[in-house]
FILO-289918 format. One record per residue (C-alpha): x, y, z. Coordinates in steps of 0.05 Angstrom, whole numbers, padded with zeros to 5 digits, always signed. Layout:
XYZ;...
END
This chain:
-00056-00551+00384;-00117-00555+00340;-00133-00607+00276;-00121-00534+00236;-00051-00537+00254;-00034-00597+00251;-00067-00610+00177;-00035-00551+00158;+00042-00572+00187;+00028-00647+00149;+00001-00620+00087;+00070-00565+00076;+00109-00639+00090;+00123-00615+00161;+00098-00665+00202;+00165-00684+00232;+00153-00606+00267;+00089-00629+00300;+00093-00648+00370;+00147-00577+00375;+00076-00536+00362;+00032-00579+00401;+00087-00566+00454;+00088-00487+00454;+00005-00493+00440;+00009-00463+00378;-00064-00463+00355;-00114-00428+00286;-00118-00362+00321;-00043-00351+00342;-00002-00383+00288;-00013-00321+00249;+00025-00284+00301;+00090-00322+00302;+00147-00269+00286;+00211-00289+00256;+00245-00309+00329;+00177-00347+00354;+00189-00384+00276;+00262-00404+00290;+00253-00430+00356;+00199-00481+00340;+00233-00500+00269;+00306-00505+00281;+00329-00525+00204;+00340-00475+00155;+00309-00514+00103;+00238-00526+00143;+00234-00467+00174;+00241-00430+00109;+00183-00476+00064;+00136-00458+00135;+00140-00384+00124;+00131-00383+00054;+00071-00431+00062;+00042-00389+00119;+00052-00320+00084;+00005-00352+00033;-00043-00382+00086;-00048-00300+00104;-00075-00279+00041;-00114-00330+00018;-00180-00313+00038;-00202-00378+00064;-00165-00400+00139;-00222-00446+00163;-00234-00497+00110;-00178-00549+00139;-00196-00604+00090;-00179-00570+00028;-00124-00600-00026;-00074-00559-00052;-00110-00561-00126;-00177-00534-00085;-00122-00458-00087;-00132-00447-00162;-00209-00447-00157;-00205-00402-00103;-00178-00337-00149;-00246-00317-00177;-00268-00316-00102;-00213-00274-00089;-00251-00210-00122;-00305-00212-00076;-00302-00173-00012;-00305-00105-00022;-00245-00084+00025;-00206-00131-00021;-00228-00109-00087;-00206-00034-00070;-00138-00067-00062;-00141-00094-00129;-00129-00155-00155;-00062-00137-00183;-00038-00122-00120;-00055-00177-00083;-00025-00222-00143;+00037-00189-00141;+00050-00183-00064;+00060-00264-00067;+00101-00259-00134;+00145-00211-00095;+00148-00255-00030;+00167-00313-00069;+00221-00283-00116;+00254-00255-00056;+00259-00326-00022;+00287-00355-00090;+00348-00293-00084;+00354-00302-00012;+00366-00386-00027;+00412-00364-00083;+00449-00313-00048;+00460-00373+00005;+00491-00419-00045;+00541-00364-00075;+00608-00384-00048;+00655-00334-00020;+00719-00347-00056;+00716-00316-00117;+00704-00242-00147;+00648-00263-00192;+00610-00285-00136;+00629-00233-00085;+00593-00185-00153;+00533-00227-00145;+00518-00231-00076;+00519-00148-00081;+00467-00140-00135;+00420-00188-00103;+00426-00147-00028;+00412-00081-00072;+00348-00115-00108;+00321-00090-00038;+00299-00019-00039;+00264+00030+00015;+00217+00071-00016;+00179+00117+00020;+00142+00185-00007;+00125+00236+00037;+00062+00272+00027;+00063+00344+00071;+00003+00370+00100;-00005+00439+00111;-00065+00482+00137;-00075+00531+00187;-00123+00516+00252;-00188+00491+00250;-00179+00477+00172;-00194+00398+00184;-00129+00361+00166;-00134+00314+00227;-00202+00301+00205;-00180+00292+00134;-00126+00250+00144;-00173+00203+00185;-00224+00194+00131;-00174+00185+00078;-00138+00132+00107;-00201+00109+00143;-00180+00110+00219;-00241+00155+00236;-00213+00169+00311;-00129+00164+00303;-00120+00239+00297;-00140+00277+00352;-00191+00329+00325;-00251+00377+00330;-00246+00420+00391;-00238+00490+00361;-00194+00515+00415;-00146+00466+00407;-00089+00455+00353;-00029+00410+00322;+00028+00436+00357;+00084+00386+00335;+00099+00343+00264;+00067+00285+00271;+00087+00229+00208;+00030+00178+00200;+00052+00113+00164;+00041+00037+00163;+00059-00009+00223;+00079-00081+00202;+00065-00104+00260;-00019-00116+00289;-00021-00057+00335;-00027+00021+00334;+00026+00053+00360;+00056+00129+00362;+00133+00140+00369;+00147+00198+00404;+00213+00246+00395;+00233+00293+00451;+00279+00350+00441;+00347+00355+00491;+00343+00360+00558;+00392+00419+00537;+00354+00450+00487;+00302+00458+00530;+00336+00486+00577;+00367+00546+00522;+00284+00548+00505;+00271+00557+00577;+00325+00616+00578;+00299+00652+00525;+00224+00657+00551;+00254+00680+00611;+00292+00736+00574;+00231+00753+00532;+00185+00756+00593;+00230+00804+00627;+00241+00848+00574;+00164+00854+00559;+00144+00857+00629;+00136+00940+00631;+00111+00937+00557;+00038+00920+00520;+00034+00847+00505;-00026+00847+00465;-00004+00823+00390;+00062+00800+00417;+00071+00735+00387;+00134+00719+00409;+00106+00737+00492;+00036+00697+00477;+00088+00624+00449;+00121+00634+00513;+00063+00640+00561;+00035+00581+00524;+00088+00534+00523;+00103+00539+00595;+00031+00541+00614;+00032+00477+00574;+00082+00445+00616;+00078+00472+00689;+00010+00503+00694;+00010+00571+00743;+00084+00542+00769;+00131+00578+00721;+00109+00647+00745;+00156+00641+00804;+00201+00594+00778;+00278+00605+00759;+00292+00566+00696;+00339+00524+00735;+00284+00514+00780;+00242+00482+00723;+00292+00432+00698;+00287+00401+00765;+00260+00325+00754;+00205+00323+00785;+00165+00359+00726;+00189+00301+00673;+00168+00239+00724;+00112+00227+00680;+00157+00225+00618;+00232+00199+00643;+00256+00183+00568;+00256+00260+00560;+00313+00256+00621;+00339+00195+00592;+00347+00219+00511;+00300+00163+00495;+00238+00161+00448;+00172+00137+00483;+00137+00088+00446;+00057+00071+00468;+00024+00014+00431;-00060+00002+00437;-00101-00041+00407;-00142+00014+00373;-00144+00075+00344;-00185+00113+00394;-00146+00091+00455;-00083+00107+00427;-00112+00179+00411;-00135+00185+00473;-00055+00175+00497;-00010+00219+00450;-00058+00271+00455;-00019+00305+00502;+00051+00305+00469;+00012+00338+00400;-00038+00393+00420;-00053+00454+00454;-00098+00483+00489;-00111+00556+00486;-00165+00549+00538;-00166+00507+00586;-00230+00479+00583;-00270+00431+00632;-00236+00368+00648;-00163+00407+00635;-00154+00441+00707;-00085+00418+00724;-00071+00368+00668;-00001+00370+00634;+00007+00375+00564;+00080+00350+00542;+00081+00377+00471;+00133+00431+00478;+00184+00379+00496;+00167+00345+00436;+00211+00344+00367;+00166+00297+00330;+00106+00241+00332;+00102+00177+00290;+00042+00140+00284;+00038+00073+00265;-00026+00044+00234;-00037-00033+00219;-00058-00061+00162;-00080-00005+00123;-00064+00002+00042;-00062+00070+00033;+00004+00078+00076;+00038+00014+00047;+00097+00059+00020;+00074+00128+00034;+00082+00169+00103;+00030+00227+00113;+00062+00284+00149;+00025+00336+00185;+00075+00394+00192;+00069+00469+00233;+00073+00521+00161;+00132+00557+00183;+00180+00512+00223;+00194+00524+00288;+00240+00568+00328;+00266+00508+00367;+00333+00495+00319;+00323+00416+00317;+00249+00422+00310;+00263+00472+00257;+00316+00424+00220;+00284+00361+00213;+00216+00413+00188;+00259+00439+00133;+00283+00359+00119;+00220+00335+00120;+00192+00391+00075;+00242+00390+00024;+00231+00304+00020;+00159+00318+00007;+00142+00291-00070;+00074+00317-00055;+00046+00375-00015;-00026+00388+00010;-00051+00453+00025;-00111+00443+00075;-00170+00503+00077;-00240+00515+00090;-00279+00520+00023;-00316+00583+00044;-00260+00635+00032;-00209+00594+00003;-00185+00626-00067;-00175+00687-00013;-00152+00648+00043;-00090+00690+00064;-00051+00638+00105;-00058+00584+00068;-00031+00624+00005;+00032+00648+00053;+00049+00575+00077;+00056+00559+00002;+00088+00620-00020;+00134+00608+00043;+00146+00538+00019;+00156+00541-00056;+00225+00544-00062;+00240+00492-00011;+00191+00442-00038;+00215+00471-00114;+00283+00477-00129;+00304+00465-00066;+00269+00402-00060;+00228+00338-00085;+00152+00360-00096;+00121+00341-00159;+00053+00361-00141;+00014+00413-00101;-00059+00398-00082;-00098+00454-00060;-00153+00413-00007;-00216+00460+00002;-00250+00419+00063;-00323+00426+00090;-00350+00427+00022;-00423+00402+00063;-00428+00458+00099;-00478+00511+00082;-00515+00558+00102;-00601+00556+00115;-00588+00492+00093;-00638+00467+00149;-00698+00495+00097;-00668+00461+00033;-00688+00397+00010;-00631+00345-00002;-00635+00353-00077;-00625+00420-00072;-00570+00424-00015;-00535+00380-00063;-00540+00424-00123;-00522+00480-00077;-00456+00437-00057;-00438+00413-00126;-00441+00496-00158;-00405+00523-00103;-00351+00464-00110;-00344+00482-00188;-00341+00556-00170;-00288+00548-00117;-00254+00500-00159;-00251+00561-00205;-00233+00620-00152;-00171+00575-00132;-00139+00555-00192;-00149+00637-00222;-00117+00650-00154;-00055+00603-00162;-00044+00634-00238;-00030+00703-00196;+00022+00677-00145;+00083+00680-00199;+00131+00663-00136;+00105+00590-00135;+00094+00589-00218;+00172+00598-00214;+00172+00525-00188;+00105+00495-00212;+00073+00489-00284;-00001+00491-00281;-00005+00404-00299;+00025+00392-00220;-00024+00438-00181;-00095+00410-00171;-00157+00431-00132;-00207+00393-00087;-00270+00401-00059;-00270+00354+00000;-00325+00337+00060;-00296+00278+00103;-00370+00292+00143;-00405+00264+00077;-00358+00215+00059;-00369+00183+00126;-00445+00195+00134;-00469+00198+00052;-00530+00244+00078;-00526+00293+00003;-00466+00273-00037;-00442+00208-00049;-00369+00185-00041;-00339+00198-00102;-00369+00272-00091;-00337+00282-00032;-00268+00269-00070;-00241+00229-00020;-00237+00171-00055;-00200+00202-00106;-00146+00224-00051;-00146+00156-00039;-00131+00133-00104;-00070+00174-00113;-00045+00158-00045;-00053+00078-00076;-00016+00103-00144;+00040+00135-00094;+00044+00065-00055;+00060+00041-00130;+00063-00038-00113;+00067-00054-00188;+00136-00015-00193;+00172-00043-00131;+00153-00113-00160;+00174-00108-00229;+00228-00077-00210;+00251-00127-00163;+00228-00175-00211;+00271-00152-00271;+00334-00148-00236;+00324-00221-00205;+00312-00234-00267;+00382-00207-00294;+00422-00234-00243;+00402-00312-00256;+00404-00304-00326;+00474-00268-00321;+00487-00335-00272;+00461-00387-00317;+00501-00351-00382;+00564-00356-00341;+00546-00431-00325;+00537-00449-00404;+00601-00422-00427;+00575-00417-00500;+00599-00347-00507;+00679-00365-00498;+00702-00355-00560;+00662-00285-00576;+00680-00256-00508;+00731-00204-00533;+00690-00184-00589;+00630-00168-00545;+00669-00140-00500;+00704-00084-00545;+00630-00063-00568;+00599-00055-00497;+00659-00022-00481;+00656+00023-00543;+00583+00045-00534;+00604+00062-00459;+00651+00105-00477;+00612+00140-00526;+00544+00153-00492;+00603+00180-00426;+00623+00231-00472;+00539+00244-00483;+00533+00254-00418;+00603+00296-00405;+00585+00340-00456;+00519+00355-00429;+00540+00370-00365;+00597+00420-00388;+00534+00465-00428;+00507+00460-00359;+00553+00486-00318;+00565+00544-00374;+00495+00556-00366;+00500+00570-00285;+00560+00609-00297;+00535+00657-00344;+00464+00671-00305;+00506+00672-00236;+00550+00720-00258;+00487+00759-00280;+00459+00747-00204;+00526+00781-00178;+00520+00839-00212;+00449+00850-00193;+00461+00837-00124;+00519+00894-00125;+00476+00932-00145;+00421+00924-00099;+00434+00891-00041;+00428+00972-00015;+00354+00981-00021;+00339+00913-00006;+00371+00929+00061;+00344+00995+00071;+00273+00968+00055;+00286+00907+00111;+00313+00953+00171;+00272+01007+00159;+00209+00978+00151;+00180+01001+00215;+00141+01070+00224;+00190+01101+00270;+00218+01044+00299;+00149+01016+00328;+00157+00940+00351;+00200+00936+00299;+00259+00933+00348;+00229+00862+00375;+00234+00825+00305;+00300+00856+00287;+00323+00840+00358;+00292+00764+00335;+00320+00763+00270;+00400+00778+00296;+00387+00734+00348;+00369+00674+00297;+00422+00679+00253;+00377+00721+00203;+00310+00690+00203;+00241+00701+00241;+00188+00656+00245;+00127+00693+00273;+00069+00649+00302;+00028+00673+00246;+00042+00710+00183;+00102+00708+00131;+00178+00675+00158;+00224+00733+00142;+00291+00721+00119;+00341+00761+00113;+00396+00724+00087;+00333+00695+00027;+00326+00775+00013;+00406+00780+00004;+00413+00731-00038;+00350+00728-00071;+00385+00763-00145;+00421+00699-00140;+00370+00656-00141;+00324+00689-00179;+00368+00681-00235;+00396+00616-00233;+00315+00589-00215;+00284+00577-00289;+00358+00542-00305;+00355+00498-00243;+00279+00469-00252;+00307+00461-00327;+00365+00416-00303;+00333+00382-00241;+00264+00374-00263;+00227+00341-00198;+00171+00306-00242;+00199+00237-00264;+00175+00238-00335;+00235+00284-00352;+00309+00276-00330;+00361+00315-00310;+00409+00342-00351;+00363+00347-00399;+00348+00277-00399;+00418+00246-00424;+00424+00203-00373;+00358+00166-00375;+00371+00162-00451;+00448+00130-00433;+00445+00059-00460;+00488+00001-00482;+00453-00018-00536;+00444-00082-00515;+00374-00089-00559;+00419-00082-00629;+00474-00144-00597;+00413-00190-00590;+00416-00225-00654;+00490-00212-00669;+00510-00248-00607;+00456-00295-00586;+00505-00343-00545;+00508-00281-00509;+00436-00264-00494;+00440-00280-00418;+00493-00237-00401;+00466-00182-00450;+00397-00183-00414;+00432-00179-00354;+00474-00111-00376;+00404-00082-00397;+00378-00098-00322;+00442-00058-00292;+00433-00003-00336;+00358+00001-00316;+00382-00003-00242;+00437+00055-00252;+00399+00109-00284;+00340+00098-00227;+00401+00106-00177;+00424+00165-00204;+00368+00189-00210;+00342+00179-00148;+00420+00209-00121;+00407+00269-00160;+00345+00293-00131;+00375+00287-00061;+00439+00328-00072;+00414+00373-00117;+00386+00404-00059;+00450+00419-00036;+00470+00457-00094;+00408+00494-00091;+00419+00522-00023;+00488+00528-00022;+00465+00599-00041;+00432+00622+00013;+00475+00576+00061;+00534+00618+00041;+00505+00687+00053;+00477+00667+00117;+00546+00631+00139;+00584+00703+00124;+00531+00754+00159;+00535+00711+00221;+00600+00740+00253;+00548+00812+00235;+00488+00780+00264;+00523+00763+00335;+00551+00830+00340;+00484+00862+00339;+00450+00807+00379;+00492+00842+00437;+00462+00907+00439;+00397+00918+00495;+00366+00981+00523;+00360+01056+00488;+00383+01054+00423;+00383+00992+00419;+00351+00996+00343;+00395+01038+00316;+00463+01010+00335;+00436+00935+00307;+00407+00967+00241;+00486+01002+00238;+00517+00944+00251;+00488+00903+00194;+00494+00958+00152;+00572+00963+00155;+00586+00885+00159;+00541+00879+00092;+00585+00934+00062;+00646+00901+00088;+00627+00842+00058;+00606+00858-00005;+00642+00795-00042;+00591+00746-00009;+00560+00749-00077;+00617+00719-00112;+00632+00677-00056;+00555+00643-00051;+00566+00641-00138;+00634+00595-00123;+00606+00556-00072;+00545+00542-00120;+00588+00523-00171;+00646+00479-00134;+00572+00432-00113;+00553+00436-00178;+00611+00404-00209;+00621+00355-00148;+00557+00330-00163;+00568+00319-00242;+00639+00291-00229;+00606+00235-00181;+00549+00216-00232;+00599+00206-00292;+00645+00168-00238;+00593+00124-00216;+00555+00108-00284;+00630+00090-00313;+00650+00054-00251;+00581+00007-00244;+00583-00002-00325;+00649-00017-00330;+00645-00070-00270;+00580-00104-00296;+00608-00106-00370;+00670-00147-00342;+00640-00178-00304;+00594-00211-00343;+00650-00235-00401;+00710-00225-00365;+00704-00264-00297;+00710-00338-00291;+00635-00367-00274;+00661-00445-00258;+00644-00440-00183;+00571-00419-00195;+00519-00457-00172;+00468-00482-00217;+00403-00440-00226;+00359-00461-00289;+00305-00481-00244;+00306-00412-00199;+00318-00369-00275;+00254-00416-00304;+00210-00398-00236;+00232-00321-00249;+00226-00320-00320;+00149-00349-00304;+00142-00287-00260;+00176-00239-00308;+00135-00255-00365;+00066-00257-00324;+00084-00176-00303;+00105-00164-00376;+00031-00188-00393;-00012-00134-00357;-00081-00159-00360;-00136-00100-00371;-00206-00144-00359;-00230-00169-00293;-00225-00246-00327;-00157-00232-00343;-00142-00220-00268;-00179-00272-00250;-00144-00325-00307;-00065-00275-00286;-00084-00294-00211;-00098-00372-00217;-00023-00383-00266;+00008-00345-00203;-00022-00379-00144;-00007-00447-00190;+00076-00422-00205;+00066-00410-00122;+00048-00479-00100;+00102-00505-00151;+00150-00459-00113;+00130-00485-00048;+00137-00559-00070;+00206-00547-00105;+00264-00594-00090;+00305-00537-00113;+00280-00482-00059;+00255-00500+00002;
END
């Protein structure tokens, strides 16, 4: 053990611990390192241990470790220092500030929640709301592009990992999702998911099948043939060519990768980027040629379902996990279900293309169009930025001067700026789910933003993808948040303590209960116009469906000249209960094309009712605007301010957690629709999955013909289902927001509080806090002044008889 250490232990009043560290050799370069377990086994009292974590959690930021001599009061002149290094001032000052007001406000609940006893209902209410102060927010940002459009390369510059994702070779390509997110612990590390031993083996099947079938027939543009080829390729080199499938199950081909056998994810940890690169390369690409230096080599990414990669210590994935996703899903069912999950959890979607033809860029447009209504409706995306990469890239730019290449860069970023957002105004199947304000264009070079040879960084835009990444990570709202209802709970604790209310309890009691009742009603009432709404254009969607659902059919099974290769994707279709995903080009979907009078006229009414952006609610916004009125009871009941301010924290909480609820199962609703159709054509779909040789065609376009006529109520039935969701989900919100009201309103005035522990001095630490958020400073010296009161309410925290 160093003099570090041991200055450190003495000055947190910890020198009784001393000889334990000098024991175990705990030293200035590995105290930083001690987990929670490490922690507990060197300080064995609660009460210790607990002051040591706090202290060293502040030792972590503080942005001087080796100046062992310092006094406490030496902290407060540190702040202005604070500002300095540049890697710290793009974290902002705020954020560091409020990282150690959140640290410490969650030690003064977790020391509460301790002292709550278990014997009475009051308390049993408390302990509760202070284990759902915690919350686990995450946005997903999708990232979709075809190959050789740079998102690997993108995703590296923005989050400043310049060799994590594999990229560069133009034969190669993303094969699998990979999710890219924030490690708390100090290493890089990549998670990897395998599909079943048993799906595999169905996979394994089918190529088999499809090989056979084409093996007398041209291959060339045979999508379906070329996946095959490449997956097994992939896996067993030359082998599979004279292989049964049973044959390639055998274990020997998975001795490199036994958690696949075992149903076990493989986790690899390095201590950089570039080495662990260099190892889950091979469960995320492929190879279309196999070039030098790939003779032989085994690339495991057709087993895989999924890759998460863990980076350490980096800001812009605090609360945000970057997902770079295939466009059209995946054959594989489990692959293809956690796609469409993923997707439709994305609150913001990038669309990744090469700036040269991107306002005509076919595929990226189809992977958005292919999308909308999954990431509209049918999902949780707010916004939709449209990345044009390689803005650098020019051409003769060898005999331009650097002044001029970077004139030539900035026009042709304006102009495509242009082309793009004219071409988005066109597409009126993703206008159905996004306004113009949530769709935004840049012009990006991840080249110059590293290198700064024409444009500099803020012309590259990457630093502005950075920025919203930091707004997404939204620190600030997870603190005040937490803040506010820690807040509530002590003073709801303390006003229970005081007893001054007794006598007015009844009184204040009828008019919470009063105003409940009333805005209910608000709330019922909107609801019921709602679901008159979806009845009326439903019952609309029926009748156009009857009347169409004919064509629309004809049009789908007769779209081939002749037949042609058409056979092969109907053949695909039945077999996949409806739905193709070709490697390339538009997903086709039957059962979408069935039921898409359904949606089409229920769609304006359901982005009306479930708006995704947060600045309007849903149901037209009557249940962010629910309230107690607990402002107007303020000064007629100011015995009762405690509780009161508590009540207004709850019904913060409440609407937040409805809200929150609402955009997860309004999903549900949503594609209850298509869900429906597909569930009743499947019995049609099996029956002309059966059919193989000559006339093969015919008898499966027959055969969906007659069970689509034979089922012609599927339109009313999809309407019902649509509906019965619809009114599950209102029925739970009104249950819920009387249920949570109701319980917080008694018991805050009608619960005996004798048995609480005293908190004035844990309310007075929070209130500091509370009021130092409410302040918001706007000035650099502000920050600075904001960031010396907190580090001073820290230290008093730290030396409190009252927490340890």
């Amino acid at each position: 053990m160093d003099d570090f250490v041991r200055t450190k232990l003495v000055e947190w009043g910890l020198s009784e611990w001393v000889e334990k560290f000098k024991d175990q050799e705990i030293d200035e370069e590995n105290i930083f390192e001690l987990d929670d377990r490490e922690i507990e086994n060197l300080i064995t009292k609660a009460g210790p241990r607990m002051r040591f974590k706090k202290n060293l959690k502040l030792l972590k930021v503080l942005p001087s470790t080796s100046d062992t001599g310092k006094r406490k009061s030496d902290l407060q002149s540190d702040a202005s220092r604070l500002q300095s290094p540049a890697k710290r001032q793009r974290l902002s000052m705020p954020g560091f500030a409020e990282s150690i007001i959140l640290s410490d406000v969650k030690s003064i609940m977790t020391f509460v929640h301790a002292r709550l006893n278990d014997q009475d209902k009051l308390s049993d209410f408390l302990k509760k709301k202070i284990s759902d102060l915690e919350t686990d927010k995450r946005e997903l940002v999708g990232v979709f592009g075809k190959t050789g459009a740079g998102k690997s390369s993108l995703i590296n510059a923005i989050i400043e990992e310049k060799n994590l994702l594999p990229s560069g070779s133009i034969n190669a390509c993303t094969s699998v999702m990979i999710k890219v997110e924030a490690n708390a612990h100090n290493k890089y590390e990549a998670e990897i998911e395998f599909i079943t031993k048993e799906e595999w083996k169905d996979d394994l099947w089918s190529f088999h099948q499809l090989l056979d079938n084409n093996e007398n027939q041209e291959k060339e543009g045979d999508d379906d043939y070329r996946d095959a080829v490449e997956k097994l390729s992939a896996l067993y080199g030359e082998e599979w060519k004279e292989k049964s499938s049973e044959n390639l199950m055998e274990n020997k081909y998975f001795k490199e990768i036994p958690e696949f056998l075992q149903s076990r994810r493989k986790i690899l940890r390095c201590e950089s980027a570039n080495e662990l690169s260099a190892q889950f390369v091979k469960y995320t690409r492929s190879e279309s040629k196999q070039g030098e230096g790939n003779e032989g080599k085994k690339w495991f990414w057709p087993l895989v379902k999924c890759v998460t990669v863990r980076v350490p210590n980096n800001p812009f994935l605090q609360h945000v996990t970057l997902v770079d996703l295939p466009g059209n899903g995946d054959c594989n069912k489990s692959r293809d279900q956690m796609w469409k999950g993923i997707v439709g959890e994305c609150s913001t979607v990038w669309i990744v293309t090469e700036i040269n033809r991107a306002a005509s860029e076919k595929e990226a447009w189809e992977i958005l169009e292919s999308v909308s209504s999954l990431i509209g409706n049918g999902g949780e995306c707010q916004q939709i930025h449209f990345i044009c990469t390689k803005s650098d890239l020019l051409d003769d730019s060898d005999d331009l001067s650097s002044a001029d290449v970077h004139d030539r860069i900035v026009k042709r970023n304006i102009h495509a700026k242009d082309g793009v957002r004219e071409a988005f105004n066109k597409r009126t199947k993703i206008k159905k789910h996004f306004t113009d304000d949530s769709f935004k264009v840049f012009t990006v070079s991840s080249k110059e933003f590293l290198k700064g040879k024409h444009l500099n960084p803020d012309e590259t835009e990457i630093p502005q993808l950075q920025g919203f990444l930091q707004d997404l990570n939204d620190c600030h709202s997870e603190t005040v948040n937490y803040v506010n209802g820690a807040h509530g709970i002590l003073s709801l604790i303390h006003g229970a303590n005081s007893g001054g209310v007794d006598d007015k309890k009844p009184e204040v009691c009828a008019e919470l209960e009063k105003n409940t009742n009333i805005q209910l009603r608000n709330v019922n009432k909107e609801m019921e116009d709602t679901y008159t709404a979806f009845e009326k254009y439903l019952d609309d969607g029926v009748e156009k469906s009857k009347g169409s659902y004919g064509e629309k059919l004809k049009n789908f099974l007769y779209r081939g000249k002749k037949g042609g290769a058409f056979h092969k994707v109907l053949k695909c279709v039945v077999k996949n209960g409806g739905v193709y995903k070709p490697k390339k080009g538009t997903l086709i979907n039957l059962n979408m094309k069935l039921a898409s009078c359904l949606i089409d006229s229920i769609d304006d009414e359901f982005r009306k009712t479930f708006p995704n952006d947060s600045e309007r609610g849903a149901f037209n916004g009557v249940i962010d605007t629910f309230s107690l009125n607990t402002d107007s009871l303020f000064e007629k009941y100011k015995n009762a301010e405690l509780q009161l301010r508590f009540l207004k924290t709850e019904e913060e909480k409440i609407k937040a957690k409805l809200n929150r609820m609402m955009r997860k199962q309004k999903k549900r609703v949503y594609s209850s629709l298509t869900e429906t159709i597909e569930d009743i054509m499947e019995e049609g779909y099996k029956k002309a999955a059966e059919f193989e040789g000559e006339g093969m065609l015919y008898c499966m376009r027959e055969t969906i013909k007659n069970h689509v006529h034979s089922k012609k109520d599927m339109f009313e039935q999809a309407k019902n289902t649509m509906l019965e969701k619809l009114h599950s989900l209102m029925v739970n919100i009104l249950e819920i927001l009387e249920k949570i009201m109701k319980e917080s309103i008694e018991s805050s005035f009608k619960t005996d509080g004798s048995l609480l522990p005293d908190v004035s001095t844990e309310l007075e630490m929070v209130k500091k806090y509370y009021d130092q958020l409410a302040a918001t400073p706007d000035d650099e010296t502000s920050l600075g002044k904001s960031l010396n009161v907190i580090i001073s309410i820290t230290l008093n925290v730290l030396n409190s008889n009252n927490c340890p």
